[in-house]
VMD Tcl script that draws the C-alpha trace (Angstrom):
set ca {
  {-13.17 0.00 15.97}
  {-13.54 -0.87 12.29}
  {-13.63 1.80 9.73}
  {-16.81 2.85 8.99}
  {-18.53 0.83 11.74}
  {-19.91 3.58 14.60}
  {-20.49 2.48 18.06}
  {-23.44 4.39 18.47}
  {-26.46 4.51 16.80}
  {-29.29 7.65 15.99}
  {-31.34 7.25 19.00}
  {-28.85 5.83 21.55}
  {-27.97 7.31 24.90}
  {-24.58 7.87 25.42}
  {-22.21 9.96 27.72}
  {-19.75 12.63 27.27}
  {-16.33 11.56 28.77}
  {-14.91 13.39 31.65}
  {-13.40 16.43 31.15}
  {-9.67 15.54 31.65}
  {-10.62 13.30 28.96}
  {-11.90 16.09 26.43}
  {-8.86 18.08 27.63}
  {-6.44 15.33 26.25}
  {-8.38 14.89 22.96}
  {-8.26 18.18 22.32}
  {-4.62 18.96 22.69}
  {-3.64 15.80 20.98}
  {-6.17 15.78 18.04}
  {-4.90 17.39 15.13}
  {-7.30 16.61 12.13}
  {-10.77 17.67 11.00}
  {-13.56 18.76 13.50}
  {-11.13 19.96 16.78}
  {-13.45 20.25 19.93}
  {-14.20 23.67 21.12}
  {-13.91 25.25 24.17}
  {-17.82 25.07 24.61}
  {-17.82 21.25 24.15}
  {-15.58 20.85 27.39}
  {-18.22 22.19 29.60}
  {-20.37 19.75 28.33}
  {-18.45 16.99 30.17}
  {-20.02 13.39 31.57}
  {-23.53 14.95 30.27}
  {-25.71 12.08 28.81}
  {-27.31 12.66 25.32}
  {-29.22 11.11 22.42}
  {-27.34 10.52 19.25}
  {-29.66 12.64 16.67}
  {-26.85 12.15 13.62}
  {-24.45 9.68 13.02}
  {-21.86 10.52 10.46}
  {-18.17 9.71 8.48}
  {-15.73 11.35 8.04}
  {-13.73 10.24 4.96}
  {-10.81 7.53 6.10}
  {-13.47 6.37 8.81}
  {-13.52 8.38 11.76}
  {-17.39 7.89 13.30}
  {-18.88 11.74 14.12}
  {-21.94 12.58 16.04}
  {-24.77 14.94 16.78}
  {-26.50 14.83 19.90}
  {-29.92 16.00 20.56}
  {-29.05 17.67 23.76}
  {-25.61 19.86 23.14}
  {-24.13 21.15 20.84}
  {-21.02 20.59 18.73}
  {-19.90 17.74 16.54}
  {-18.15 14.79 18.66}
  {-15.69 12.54 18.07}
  {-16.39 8.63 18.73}
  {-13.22 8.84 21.35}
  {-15.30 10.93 23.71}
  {-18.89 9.34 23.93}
  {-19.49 5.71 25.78}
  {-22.65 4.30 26.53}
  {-24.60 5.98 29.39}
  {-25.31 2.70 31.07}
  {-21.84 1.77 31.06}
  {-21.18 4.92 33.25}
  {-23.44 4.39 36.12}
}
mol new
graphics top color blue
foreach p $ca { graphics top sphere $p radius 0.5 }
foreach p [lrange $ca 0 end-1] q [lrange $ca 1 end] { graphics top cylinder $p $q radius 0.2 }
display resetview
């Protein structure tokens, strides 16, 4: 991914990844916006993108319509890449 260049854009449907996925992120992610505990029960759920922000050096951040939480661009994918 190039620096400021998000995947995703405000309207898009995406999936959560897996939650052996979040589980990694968060133990190895060690910067700004850590996921919470809450965020790992929202695992494989498909959302819209409402926000899509970044953070300074380039990381790509998102809000989503349908839970809660700020996410990282390493744990969304495209919904219809997941069917």
């Amino acid at each position: 991914m190039k620096p400021y260049a998000p995947s995703f854009k405000e309207g898009e449907r995406v999936r959560i990844a897996n939650r052996k996925t979040l589980e990694a992120f968060r133990r190895s992610w060690k910067h700004h916006n850590p996921l919470q505990p809450h965020q790992l029960e929202q695992a494989e759920a498909v959302a819209t993108v409402r926000r899509v922000g970044i953070y300074h050096g380039g990381d790509v951040l998102y809000e989503l319509n349908e839970v809660a939480g700020v996410w990282h661009e390493d744990c969304l994918q495209r919904a219809e890449d997941c069917a």
